[in-house]
Every structure is written in C-alpha cells, then in structure tokens.
N, C-alpha and C positions, 0 to 999 in steps of 0.2 A: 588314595587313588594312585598308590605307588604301583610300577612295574607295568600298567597302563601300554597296552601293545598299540606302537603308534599305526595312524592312518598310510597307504600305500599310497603315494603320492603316484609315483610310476604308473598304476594304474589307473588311478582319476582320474590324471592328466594327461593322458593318454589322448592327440592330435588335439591339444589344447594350446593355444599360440601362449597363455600365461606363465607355461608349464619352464619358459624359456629365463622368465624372469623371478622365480624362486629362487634360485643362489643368492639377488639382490634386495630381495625379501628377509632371507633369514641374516643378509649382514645387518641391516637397517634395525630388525629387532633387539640385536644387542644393543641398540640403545632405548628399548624400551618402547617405541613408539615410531611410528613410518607413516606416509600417506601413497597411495598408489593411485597411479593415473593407469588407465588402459580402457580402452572406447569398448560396448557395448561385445557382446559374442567372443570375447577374447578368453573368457574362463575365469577372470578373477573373485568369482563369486562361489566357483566351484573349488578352484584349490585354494585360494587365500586362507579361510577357516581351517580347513583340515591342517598347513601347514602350522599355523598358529598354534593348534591342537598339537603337535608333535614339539614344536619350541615349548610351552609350558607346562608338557607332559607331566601328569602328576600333583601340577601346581593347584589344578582345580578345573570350572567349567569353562570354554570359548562361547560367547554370549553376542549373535553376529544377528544386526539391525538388516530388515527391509523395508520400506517405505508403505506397502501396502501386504495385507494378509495374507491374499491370492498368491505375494510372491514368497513370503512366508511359506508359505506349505508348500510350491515348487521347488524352492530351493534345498528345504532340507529333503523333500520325498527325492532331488535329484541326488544329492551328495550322497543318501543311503545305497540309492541303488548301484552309483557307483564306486563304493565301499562294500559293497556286498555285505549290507548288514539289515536288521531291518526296522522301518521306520517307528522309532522309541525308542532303541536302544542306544547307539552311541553316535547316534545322531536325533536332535526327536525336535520339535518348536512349541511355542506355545502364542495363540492370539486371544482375543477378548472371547470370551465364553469357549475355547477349544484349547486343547494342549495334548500332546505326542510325546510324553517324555521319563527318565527314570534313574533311578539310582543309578545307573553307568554313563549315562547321558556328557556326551565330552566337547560336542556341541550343537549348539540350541541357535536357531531362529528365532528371534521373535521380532515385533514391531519398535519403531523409536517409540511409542504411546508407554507400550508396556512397561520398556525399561525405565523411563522418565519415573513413573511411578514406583518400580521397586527401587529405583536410588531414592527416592524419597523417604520410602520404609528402612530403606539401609545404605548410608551414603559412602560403606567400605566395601559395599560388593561382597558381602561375605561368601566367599566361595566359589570364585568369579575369578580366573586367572588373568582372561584377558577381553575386550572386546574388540568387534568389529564392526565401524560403524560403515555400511554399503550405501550406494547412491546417494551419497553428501551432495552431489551436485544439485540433487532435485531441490534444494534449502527450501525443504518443509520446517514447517516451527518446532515442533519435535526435535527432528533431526541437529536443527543449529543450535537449540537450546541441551542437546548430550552433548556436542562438540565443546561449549562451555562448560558443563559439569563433571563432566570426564576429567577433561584439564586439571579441573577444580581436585578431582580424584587423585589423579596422581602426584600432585604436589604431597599427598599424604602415604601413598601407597608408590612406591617405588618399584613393587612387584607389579604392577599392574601392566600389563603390553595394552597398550591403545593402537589401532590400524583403521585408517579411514580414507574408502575410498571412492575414488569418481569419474565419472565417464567422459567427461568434458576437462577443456582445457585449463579449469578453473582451481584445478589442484593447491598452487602453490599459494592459496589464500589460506588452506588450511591448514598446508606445511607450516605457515608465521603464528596460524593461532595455538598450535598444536605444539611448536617449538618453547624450550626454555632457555634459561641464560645462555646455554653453548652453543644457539644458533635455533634455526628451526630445522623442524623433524625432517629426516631422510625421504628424499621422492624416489619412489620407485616409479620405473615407466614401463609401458607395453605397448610397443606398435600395434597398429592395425593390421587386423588380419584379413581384410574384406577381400573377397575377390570382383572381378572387372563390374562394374556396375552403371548401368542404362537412366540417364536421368530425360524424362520428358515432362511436356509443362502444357497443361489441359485450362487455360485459364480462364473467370468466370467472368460476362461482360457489366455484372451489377454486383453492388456492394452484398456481401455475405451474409452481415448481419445486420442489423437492425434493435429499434429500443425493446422489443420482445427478444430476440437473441438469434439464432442462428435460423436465414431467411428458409421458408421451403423450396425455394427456386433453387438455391442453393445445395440443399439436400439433395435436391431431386437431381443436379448437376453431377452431384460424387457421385450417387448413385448410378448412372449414367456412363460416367467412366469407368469407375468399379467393372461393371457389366462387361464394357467394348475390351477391356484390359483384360479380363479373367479367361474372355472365352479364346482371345489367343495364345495363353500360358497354360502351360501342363503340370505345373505345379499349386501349391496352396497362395492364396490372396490374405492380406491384411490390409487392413483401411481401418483411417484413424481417424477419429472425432471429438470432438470437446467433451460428450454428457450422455450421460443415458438418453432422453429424448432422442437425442440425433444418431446414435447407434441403434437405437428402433424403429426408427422409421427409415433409413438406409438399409438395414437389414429386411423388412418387410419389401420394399424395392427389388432389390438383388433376389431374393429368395424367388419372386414371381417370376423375375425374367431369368433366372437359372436354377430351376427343378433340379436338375439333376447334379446340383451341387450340394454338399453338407455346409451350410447355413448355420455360423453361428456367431453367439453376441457373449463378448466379452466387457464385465465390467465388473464394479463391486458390488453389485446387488445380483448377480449373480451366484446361484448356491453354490457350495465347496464339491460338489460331486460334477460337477459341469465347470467350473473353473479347470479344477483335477485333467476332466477329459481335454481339453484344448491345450493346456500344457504337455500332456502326455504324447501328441503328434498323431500322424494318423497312421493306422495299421494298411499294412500291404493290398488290399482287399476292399479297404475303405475308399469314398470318392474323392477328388479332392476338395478342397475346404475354402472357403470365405470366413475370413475370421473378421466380423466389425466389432474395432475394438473404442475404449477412450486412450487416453494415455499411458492406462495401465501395462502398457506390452512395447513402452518407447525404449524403457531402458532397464526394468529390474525386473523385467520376466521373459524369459524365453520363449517363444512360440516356433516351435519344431515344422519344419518343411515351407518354409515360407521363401519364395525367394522374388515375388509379387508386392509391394506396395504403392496404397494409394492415399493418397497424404490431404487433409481437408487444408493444414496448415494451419488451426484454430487451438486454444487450450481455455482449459475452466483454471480461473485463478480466483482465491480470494481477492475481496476489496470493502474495505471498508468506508462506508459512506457517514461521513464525520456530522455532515448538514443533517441531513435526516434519521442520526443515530441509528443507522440499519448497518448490517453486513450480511454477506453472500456471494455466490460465487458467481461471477461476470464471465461470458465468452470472450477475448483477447485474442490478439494473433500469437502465435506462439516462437521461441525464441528462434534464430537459426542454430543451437544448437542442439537444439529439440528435434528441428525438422532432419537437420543430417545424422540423427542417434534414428529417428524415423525409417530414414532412406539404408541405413546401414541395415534395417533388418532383414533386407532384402538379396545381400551380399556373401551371408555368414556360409552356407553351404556350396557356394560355384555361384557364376555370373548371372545378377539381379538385374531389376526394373525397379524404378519408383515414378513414381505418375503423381507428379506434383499439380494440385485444384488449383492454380491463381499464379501468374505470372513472373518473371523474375525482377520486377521492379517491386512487387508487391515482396519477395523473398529479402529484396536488399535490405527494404525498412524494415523488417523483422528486428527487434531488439536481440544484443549478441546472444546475451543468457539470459535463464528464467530471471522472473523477480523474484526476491528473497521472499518469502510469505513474511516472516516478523515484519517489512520493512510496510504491507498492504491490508495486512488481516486484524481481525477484531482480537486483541492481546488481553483477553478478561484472563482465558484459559492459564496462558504462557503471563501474567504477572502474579496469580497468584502459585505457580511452578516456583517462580524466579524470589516470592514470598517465604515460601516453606520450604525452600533451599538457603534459604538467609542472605538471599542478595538481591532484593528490593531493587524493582527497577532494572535490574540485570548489573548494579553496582560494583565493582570488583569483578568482573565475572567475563572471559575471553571467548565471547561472540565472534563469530565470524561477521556479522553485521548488528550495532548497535540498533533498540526498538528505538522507533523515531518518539518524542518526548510527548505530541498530543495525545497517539494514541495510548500513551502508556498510561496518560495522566487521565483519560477515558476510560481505562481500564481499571486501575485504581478506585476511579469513581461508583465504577461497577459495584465493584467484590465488596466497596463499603455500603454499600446500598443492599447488596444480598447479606449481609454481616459477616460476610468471610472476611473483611480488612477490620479494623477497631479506628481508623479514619485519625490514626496521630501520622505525624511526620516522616518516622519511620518503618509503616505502612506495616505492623505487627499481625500476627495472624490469628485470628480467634477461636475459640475450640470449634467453632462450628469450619472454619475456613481451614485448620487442619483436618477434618475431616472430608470435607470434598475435594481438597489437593489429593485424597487418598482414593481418590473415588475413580470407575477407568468413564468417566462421561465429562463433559464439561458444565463447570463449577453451578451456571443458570440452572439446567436440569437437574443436576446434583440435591443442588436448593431445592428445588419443586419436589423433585422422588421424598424427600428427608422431612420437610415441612406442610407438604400438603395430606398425609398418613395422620394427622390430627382431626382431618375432617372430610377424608375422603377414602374411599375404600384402597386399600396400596394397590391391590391389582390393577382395579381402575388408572391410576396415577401410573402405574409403572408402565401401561399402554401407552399414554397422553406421549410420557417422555420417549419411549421407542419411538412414535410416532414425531417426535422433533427430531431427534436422532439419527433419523434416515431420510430427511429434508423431504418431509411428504408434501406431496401440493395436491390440489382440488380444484377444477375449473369453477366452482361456484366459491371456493372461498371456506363451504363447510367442513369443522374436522372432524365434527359427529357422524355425518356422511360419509367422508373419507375412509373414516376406519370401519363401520359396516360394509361398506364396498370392497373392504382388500379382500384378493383372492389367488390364489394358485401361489408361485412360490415367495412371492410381497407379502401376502399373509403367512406364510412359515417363516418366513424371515423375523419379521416383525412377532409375530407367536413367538419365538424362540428368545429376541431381547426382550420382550416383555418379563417372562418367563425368567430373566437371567438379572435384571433389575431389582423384582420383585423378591427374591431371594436376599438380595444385597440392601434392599430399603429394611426386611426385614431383623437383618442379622448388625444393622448400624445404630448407633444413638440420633435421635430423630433431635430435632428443636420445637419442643414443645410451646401450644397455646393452651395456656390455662384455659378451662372450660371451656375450651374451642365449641362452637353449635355446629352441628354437623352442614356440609355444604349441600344444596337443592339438586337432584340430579342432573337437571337440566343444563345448571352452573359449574358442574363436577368437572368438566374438561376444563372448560374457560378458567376457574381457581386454580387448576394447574400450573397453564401457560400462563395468568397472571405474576405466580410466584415467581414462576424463569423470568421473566419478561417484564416487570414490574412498570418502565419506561413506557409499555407499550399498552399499556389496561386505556380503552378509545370511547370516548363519548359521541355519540351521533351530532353533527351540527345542523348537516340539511338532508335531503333522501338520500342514501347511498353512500355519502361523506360522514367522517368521522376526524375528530380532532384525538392526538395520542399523549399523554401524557407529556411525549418526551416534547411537542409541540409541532411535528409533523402531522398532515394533512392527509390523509389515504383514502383513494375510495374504494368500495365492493365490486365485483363483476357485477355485471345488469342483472346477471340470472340470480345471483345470490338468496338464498332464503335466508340471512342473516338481518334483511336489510331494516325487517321491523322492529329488532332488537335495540334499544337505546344505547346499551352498553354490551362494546365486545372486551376481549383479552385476543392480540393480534398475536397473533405465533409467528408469519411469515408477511414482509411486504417489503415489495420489489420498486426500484425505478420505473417510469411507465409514461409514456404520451397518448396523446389523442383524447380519442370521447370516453376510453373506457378508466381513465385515470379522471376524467370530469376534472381538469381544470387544475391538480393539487401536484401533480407531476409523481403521484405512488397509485401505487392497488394493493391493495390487502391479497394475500395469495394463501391462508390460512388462517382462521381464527374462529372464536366458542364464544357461544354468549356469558354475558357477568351481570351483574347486578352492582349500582352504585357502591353497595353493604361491602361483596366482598372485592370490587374494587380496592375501597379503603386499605380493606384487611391487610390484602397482597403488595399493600404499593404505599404502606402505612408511612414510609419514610420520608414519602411525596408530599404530605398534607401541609401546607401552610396555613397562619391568617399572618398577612403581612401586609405591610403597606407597600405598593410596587410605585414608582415611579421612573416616568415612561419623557423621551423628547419626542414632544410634540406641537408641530406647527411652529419652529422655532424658540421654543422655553419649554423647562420642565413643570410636567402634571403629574399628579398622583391621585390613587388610589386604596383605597383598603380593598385588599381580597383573600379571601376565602378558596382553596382550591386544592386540585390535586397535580400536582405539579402546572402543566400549561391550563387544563384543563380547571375553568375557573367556576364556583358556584357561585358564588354573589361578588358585587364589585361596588363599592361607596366611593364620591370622589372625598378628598382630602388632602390634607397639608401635608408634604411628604417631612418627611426627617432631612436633615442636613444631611447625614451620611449615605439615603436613597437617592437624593435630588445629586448630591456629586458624582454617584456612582453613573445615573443617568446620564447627565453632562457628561461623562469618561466616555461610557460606552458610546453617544450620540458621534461625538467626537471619532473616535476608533472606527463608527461603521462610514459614516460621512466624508470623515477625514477632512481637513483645516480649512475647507472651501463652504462647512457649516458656518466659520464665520464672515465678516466680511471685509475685506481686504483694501486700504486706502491705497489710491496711486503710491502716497509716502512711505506707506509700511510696505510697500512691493519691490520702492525702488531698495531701503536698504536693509529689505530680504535678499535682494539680488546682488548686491555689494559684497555683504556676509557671504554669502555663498561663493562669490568669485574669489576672496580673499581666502577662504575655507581649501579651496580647492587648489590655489597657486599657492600659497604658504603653510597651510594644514594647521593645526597646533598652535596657539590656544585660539585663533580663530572659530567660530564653533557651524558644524556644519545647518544647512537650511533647508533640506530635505524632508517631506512629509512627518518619514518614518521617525527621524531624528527627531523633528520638533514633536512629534507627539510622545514620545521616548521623556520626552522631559518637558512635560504642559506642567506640571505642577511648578518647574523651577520659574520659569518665564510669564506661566499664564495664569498663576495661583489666585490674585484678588477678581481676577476676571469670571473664572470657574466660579468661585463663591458667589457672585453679584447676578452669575448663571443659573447657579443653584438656588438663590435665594428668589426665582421669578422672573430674572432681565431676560428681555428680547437680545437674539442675537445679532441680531441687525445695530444694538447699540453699543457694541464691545467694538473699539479702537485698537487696533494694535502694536499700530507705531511704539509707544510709551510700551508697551510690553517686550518687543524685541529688542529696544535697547538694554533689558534687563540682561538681555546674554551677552553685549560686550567685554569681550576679556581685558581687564586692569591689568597694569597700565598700559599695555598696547592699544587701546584706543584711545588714546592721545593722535594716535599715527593713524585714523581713518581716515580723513582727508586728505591725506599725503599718499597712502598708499591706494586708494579705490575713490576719490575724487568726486563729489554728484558735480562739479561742473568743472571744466578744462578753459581757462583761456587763454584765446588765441591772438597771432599778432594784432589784430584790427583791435584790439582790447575787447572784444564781446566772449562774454561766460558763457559758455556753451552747454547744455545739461551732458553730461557723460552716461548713456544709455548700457547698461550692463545685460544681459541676455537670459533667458530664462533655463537657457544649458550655462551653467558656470565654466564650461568649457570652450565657448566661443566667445570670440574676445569682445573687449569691451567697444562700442563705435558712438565718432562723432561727426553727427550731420551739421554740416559749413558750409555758407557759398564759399566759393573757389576764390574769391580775392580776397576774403576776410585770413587766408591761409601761406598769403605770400611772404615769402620768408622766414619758414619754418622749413628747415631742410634738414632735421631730425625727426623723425617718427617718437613722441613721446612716450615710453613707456611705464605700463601701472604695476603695482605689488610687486615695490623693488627690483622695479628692471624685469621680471617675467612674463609679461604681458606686453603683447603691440599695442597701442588702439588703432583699431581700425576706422580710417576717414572716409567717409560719406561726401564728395565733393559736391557741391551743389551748381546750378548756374544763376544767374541772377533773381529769376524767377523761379528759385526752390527745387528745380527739376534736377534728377540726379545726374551727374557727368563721368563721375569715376569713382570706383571703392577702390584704395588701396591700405598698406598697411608698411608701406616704403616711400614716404614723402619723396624725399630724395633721387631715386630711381623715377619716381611719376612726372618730378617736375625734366630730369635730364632724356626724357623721352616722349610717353602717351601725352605732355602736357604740349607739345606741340600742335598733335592733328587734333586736340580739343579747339586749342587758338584759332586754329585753322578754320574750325566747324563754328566758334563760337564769335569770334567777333566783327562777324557779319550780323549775324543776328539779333549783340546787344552792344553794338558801338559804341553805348552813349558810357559805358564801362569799360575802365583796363583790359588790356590782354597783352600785358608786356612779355618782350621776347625773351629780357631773364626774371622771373619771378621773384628769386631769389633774393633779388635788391631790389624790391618794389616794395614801393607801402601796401603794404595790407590793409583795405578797407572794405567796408561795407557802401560806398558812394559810390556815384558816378564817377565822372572823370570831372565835369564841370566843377561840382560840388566839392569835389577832391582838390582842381585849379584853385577854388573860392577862397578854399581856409590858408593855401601857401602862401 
C-alpha cells in the first residue's frame, strides 16, 4: 500500500468546527494513541478517520467502530462522498450479513460486534494500521470490552495508533485506561459549535411509565407536542423515544394530525434503504420531515436539516434481573447527558428549539451519564469474549469499568451449562465454546443454531434463532404464531437472518447427539429455545402458571393458546403486575410448546436425584428428589446428609439473618458491649454487626450449626456461651474495666450499664439523683473515649435530667431541679452543695437514723 495518495482533508473539512483541532490530533498520534473529546455535529467522525488514514499511510487499513449499523453505513457513505470517491473503494464498511469494501479499502466502518470478533480470529490485527474507536461514551459492552483489548494490543504492537472517541464530558476515563507508563494518552478537545438554542419544557402531570413500560397517556402527550411544535417550525422535527413500540405509535399520531408532512420512523428494524434515505436529508422539493426516532440519531448519526427537537427524556437500557434470572431491556430515564447530546441536534445548522416532555425537576434527577452496560446487562456474551481473549473474568485486562463479580459469576455459570466453559477454576474454553465465541450471535443462540441441526431441520432452527435475535414478542405468548404472522419488512428482515444463519450453521462443526430421534414438529420451535434457554424449559403448576427450571414463576396472557400445553421452552419473560401476571410477579412474552422427553434432552445438565434439605418451621427437613432443576418430579421425605442439613442451616441463616435464632437479654447485653468496644477501640475487639457475625458463624457458632443440622429447634440454641467464643486473648481480661455491665455509684448501689443498640451512642446510667451526690466527674468507658451518659432520676423513678457533664449539671440545671423537686419529695435530700452530700438512696429520716 505504498505511495497511497492521502485523503483531502481541506476539503472534508470543509466548515467543519473539528477541522480546527487536527494540528492537535496529529501531534497526540505521535505517541501512538490519543482520545478526543468534541460534542455531537462538530465533525469528528468525519475527519478523525481520514486524518488517521493520512498518519499511517501505507501502514495498512484505518478500522473506525460505530455503535450501531445504521451509523455504519452513514458514516462511511458520508466520508466517500466527501472524498469524492466511491462507496467501496477507499472508503467502504462492513456489518453483519453486509460489507462495502475492497482491495484499496484505507478505511472501513464497521461495528464494536464485528471487530470484537475478528480480534478474536486475529488478535495482531493483521493488516490493520490503526483503529478508531467512536462513541466510547455510549459504554456499550462491546465498545468497553475493545477499549480493554486494544490496550491489550498494543502492549504488542507498537505500530498500532489507537484513537477513541466521545461526545460527553467523560473522556478523561479513557485517557487513564488508554494511557501507559508515561502518563495517560493525549486528550484532544473541540468546542462546541452549536448555535443560539431555544430550550422549553412541556411537562407530563402523571408518571410516564409504568410495570408494562412506557404509559399511552404518555405517548399520546409527546405526540401532542410533537404536533403543536412542528406546525410552528419551517424546518425538519426529531422526536426521541426509548423503543420501537413507542416510535410507532407516536409516529401513527403525528402522521394523522400532519398530512402533509413526510413521516418517518427511525430505528434499527428499520431497512438499510430507508435508514439511507433519512440520513441522506431532504431534497429541495421535498416536504418537510418528522423524523420519530429511538436513540439511534442522539449522537452517532447525523440527521440533516433538523433544527426541531422534541425530547420523551426516556432510554431502553439493559438490566439484568438476578432474582428471576431474566434479562432485557427496561425503559429508564435517560442521563442528562443524553438529553443535552438530544437538544444539541437542534442547534448544528443556525438557531434550534428543543421541547423537552417532563419538567426541570424531573431533568435534575436525571443520572449525569449513561450506565455502563457491562456494569447492568446479562455478561454470558462479554465472559465468554473475555474467555477466548485469555482473560477470564476480564483478569489483567484495562476496562474502563470492572464486570461487577455476581453477574460474571452468573455468567460463567451460564457458558458452563451450554458447554462453552469446561466448569474448572480457570473458566477454560471448550472446543465448542471456541466456536460460538467465533460466531457473530450470542453464545445461548449460537448453542441452539449448532446443536439443535441434530434433530431439527437447520432452516427450521436458523428461524427460531432470528426470531430470538430480533426480540420478537407476541400478544398471546405464541412463537409459532408469531412467525406465520411476520409480514412486510419484519418478515424480510427476518427472511434475510434466517437465511444468513442458516449458511453459517451449515458451513460450522455442529455438537453432535449420537442417535439423536428426530424432534416432533410441533416441539421443533420449543427444542430450539430450550437449548438457548435451557434455565427456562417450564412446567405447568396451575391454569396459566408455569414453574421454570431456573425456579421462577411466570404466567401466560389470558388469550394464550399455550395454556393447554403441560410443558413450555420460555424464549421471553418480562417483570409484570396485576391479574395478568396472576399473582407470580412475570408473564411469559414468548414461548413453544416441549414435551417432558425433550425437556430433559435440552436441559440435561439440570437433572438431579438429590437429597435437598430445606429450614423449615424452625429446624432442618429433608428430602430425596428427583427433578429438573426447580422443577421437581417426585419428592420422599428423608434424613438429610450432614453436609445438606449444614448447608441448609447456612442458607436459612444468610436469608433470615441472626434473628432466626433467639437472643437472651444476656447475650444482647454483651453483644452490645462487643460492639461498643469494637467501635471506640477497633482491633482485636471483634466487630457485632449482622454481616460480620454471619461472616464468621462457623468460627463462634460451629457446635451450634451442628446440633442445628443434626434436628435441634432453634428456639434451643443459647448464645451467650457462643459469643464469648470471640473474645480476643488476653485483652479480655480488660472487659469489665473497659465496657462495665454495671457502674457503681456513690450510695454504693451497681447500677446495670445500658450500652445502645447503635455502638455509637454512648453508653447510659439510669440513677435516682441522690444515689449520685458526689461524683462530680462524668465517668468514662473504653479508656477514657466514651462519656456515660446519666439518666437522673427522682425518687419515684421518673426522669429529671440526661446529662453527660456531672460536674457542669450539679454547678447549674441542679439548682431549678431542687427548686421543682423538693417540694414535692421533702421527706428526701435536696442539698444546696451536692457535691458534699452523701449519696443515698434514703430518705432523710432514714439517712438521720443510721448517723
């Protein structure tokens, strides 16, 4: 690729605000790697590449990430046309099932999916001079998981130029991950270029969404504004929304109350010839436009002539739902710096409007930035990436955000249950688990396309999985239905992956079942989604309700024709209230009928006969059962094992937490002692906290557990004699010196020393007031750190004074007490210096009697 005639920058850049910050672009490269900040319309997407292309002229291809495909192909179809060349040649992209490109090709678009995968096939980039990773801010899982392997790259390849960059304030996180020994990577920055921009606020007087998602009152509110906003603007409108749903039914809105507007809906089900046109802008001639869009058009795609926005304030994010082992994407409010990347599209060509749905109180609580996907989303995908990259867990490996540890260790669990992991320690990858890391779907499907071609026809299966693929839903539940029903361009869509699977199921080594019997047709969908979904293979309990492997409860829509089928294979199921969840807090949102048979088959790693024991009604029971995973076929009672019965006791323990057993006044008070000494000396005192003590039940609670396990009520376990087991030697020689159970005082009465159930509030002692005469130092506990605080009493018990300043009490408020009190109880002291008085608990007579 030598002699390579570089790209015209002059011209690209051409009234491009970015155009300003190239000089500091190409100094930053000489060290190999840069991050660039510059907000939304500034150009950085348009000449960053090209410049890049002209730094490692020769060196080989510029390989420059967009977060979604739609902006894939706008981006490079824009850089061609402003390179006057044409789209394939020295510009071209490539996405899943589509590619633009060719032997002079000097730089390529493509998605973070894609490239994730060819580092996998080649983790030197062969022939790969530099990349560019765009829209880091959105921290898709993709995206954060190049940012780590890139790094990873160039610690090998020193040729390699790395450039990543973002439209939010959020840069300099990537500057530190991206940096090596000599500091972190060079920021380049680019003002904004907006011009004067019109902010109003249209706000909704009821909550937006709801346990279904995004309310219609709601909708029909955007829609609404949309409307009253468009028709006084002479320019194109965009309006933003969480989902496809809500972009169709806003769009059906709008269209009705303005005819004679070009109407159109942007998202990613969207075809590539109508994405194309909405990027493309609108010709002289044309009407103007309403563009209802999702997020797709917030920041890594351009939409020409807009200078109208109308903002729902809403985003679809993943989330992973831990309790009910589901994931999916939830409506959220969206960050503010979503909302003002939003408002900014309005500004790029001469003075905007944005027409913000919901308040500026509702904007305050807005969260700053998006959530990191790895930090909310189901991580099967990204650990078995982070597997077949050779850093398990993301070990070694410079994330811009570490996966948080359950979900990963949920993850892990996953891929060893599909046999992509081999389930040792250091979470190794199996030939089938290299194969689907190689695969451009997610690893669940992957399994199903490769394994279910044993007993099912692949076309057949290559639909099922399209049909997961594109998160199809069905008002009744069915997926049989579902897919006879797609029509117009959902079925060319879907025709098209199917079609592009089926090729790729065909052309892979499958994972063969010996003698596999071929599956029933009727079962043919459902054996699919059982193999993805293995967790989720659901046995009927009552009408409509189903119990799921993983041990979640879901019910069918009412209309369902599923509902007579004993056994489903759930594809899809959402959070849900009311009557149409019946009671189980899910709804099944997709799923095929199975049979017991290939239940089994699909979920074979489910199967136990174990003996379960379970706490109940205060002591451990057990069981022999038979089942598949929750989902139990027969159940015998029996004597559990010692190692079941303890496990039980743990877990009872951990869900109940230490109020399962039962607590003596004794063991309370010097729980509460511990704790205060814990807290004002630390070390080797040992702390008294739930968490703590359950942290270490074995060390203190060990013969107890066992006499638990072995059948005892908990009602008979004593604890006292168990918590002294934590006294630290020899320092407790020094417990009643330092934290006291009782103080006495001058009258010589021992007073119990009350310690508090916060370790942080001091210790207190209730006295009558003349048992106290002549203590004109405030005693203090655990070495002088601690006041007690005195509870004064009057003769008859009733309180007079809390202080924690003996001294200060008696040379002041002990006056108007005298005052108040010894009218009241004559027949008792109330001398005018306390301080010399005896201290008694007597009268005065009684007091006379003994002198």
């Amino acid at each position: 690729m030598a002699n390579v005639p570089e790209f015209d920058l002059d011209r690209i850049g051409a009234g491009l605000p970015f155009a300003a910050s190239l000089d500091a672009l190409r100094d930053a490269l000489t060290r190999g790697v840069a991050v660039v900040q510059a907000p939304p319309g500034t150009g950085k997407t348009t000449l960053a590449p090209p410049l890049v292309a002209n730094h490692v002229a020769g060196a080989g291809r510029v390989i420059v990430t967009q977060p979604r495909r739609v902006a894939v192909r706008a981006a490079a179809r824009r850089l061609a046309q402003l390179s006057g060349t044409t789209l394939g040649e020295r510009v071209g992209y490539a996405v899943r099932g589509d590619a633009r490109t060719s032997a002079s090709t000097l730089v390529e678009f493509v998605t973070p999916g894609l490239l994730v995968r060819r580092l996998l096939a080649d983790p030197e980039l062969t022939g790969v001079a530099a990349v560019v990773l765009d829209e880091v801010h959105e921290r898709s899982l993709d995206s954060d998981l190049l940012v780590g392997m890139l790094a990873d790259v160039r610690e090998l390849r020193d040729d390699l130029a790395l450039v990543a960059m973002s439209a939010t304030l959020d840069a300099p996180t990537f500057a530190d991950v991206l940096g090596r020994d000599d500091g972190v990577a060079p920021l380049v920055d680019c003002p904004s270029a907006l011009h004067p921009l019109t902010l109003d606020w249209a706000p909704f007087d009821a909550p937006r969404t709801d346990a279904r998602g995004v309310t219609r009152d709601f909708l029909d509110h955007v829609a609404r504004v949309a409307v009253d906003a468009a028709r006084t603007s002479d320019d194109d409108a965009l309006v933003f929304l969480p989902g496809v749903r809500e972009v169709s039914h806003v769009a059906d809105a709008v269209r009705r109350a303005l005819p004679d507007r070009d109407l159109l809906e942007l998202h990613g089900r969207v075809d590539a010839r109508e994405q194309d046109r909405i990027t493309a802008g609108r010709g002289p001639d044309e009407p103007r436009r309403v563009i209802v869009s999702t997020a797709i058009a917030e920041s890594s795609l351009t939409v020409p002539g807009v200078r109208l926005v109308i903002d729902a304030g809403l985003a679809r994010e993943p989330r992973r739902d831990a309790a009910r082992g589901m994931a999916g994407l939830v409506t959220v409010a969206c960050s503010r710096a979503s909302a003002e990347q939003r408002a900014g599209r309005a500004a790029r060509l001469g003075p905007g409007r944005v027409v913000r749905c919901y308040d500026e109180r509702t904007f305050a609580r807005m969260p700053e930035h998006v959530t990191p996907e790895i930090s909310t989303a189901d991580l099967t995908s990204a650990a078995l990436t982070l597997a077949a990259w050779g850093t398990p867990g993301g070990v070694g490996l410079r994330l811009p955000t570490a996966p948080p540890a359950a979900a990963l260790r949920a993850a892990n669990e996953s891929l060893t249950a599909l046999g992509a992991l081999d389930g040792s320690d250091d979470g190794r990858l199996t030939p089938l688990g290299r194969t689907l890391a190689g695969l451009p779907t997610d690893p669940r499907l992957g399994r199903a396309l490769l394994v279910a071609g044993e007993g099912v026809d692949v076309c057949r299966a290559a639909g099922v999985v399209a049909a997961l693929s594109d998160d199809l839903r069905a008002n009744d539940a069915d997926l049989a239905r579902a897919l006879r029903e797609l029509s117009g361009p959902t079925r060319a869509r879907w025709s098209k992956e199917r079609d592009r699977l089926t090729r790729l199921a065909e052309h892979r080594p499958s994972e063969p079942e010996r003698d596999a019997p071929p599956v029933p047709g009727e079962c043919a969908d459902g054996f699919v989604v059982a193999l993805a979904y293995p967790e989720r293979v659901a046995r009927r309990v009552t009408d409509g309700v189903y119990l799921l492997a993983s041990g979640t409860r879901a019910a069918l829509p009412p209309n369902s024709p599923l509902r007579h089928h004993e056994w489903l294979a759930v594809a899809a199921a959402a959070r849900a209230d009311g009557r149409v969840a019946q009671g189980t807090g899910a709804v099944v949102r997709l799923a095929a009928p199975l049979t017991r048979e290939l239940a089994e088959r699909a979920a074979s790693h489910l199967l136990v006969d174990e003996v379960r024991a379970t706490w109940d009604d205060g002591r451990v029971t057990a069981r022999r059962v038979q089942a598949l995973g929750a989902i139990e076929f027969s159940a015998t009672p029996t004597k559990p094992t010692p190692e079941a019965a303890r496990a039980a006791v743990h877990e009872a323990l951990h869900r109940h937490g230490l109020d399962l057993l039962t607590w003596s006044d004794e063991a309370t008070a010097l729980r509460r002692r511990l704790a205060f000494l814990h807290h004002h000396l630390g070390e080797p005192w040992p702390a008294m906290d739930d968490t703590s003590l359950l942290d270490r039940a074995d060390e203190w609670l060990g013969p107890e557990l066992d006499a638990l396990a072995r059948g005892a009520k908990a009602s008979s376990v004593r604890l006292l004699d168990p918590l002294r087991r934590l006294l630290p030697w020899p320092e407790a020689t020094r417990l009643d010196d330092l934290a006291p159970e009782r103080f006495e005082v001058p009258s010589g009465s021992r007073i119990r020393v009350s310690y508090p159930e916060d370790p942080a509030d001091p210790p207190v002692v209730a006295v009558k007031l003349q048992e106290g005469f002549g203590l004109d130092e405030t005693p203090r506990l655990a070495d002088g750190r601690a006041p007690v605080l005195f509870h004064l009493l009057s003769p008859a018990g009733r309180p007079l004074a809390i202080t924690d300043d003996l001294a200060s009490f008696w040379a002041g408020p002990y006056a108007g007490v005298r005052a108040d009190m010894r009218g009241r109880y004559p027949k008792h002291p109330w001398p005018e210096d306390p301080t010399t008085h005896v201290a008694t608990a007597k009268t005065n007579n009684r007091l006379g009697s003994q002198r």
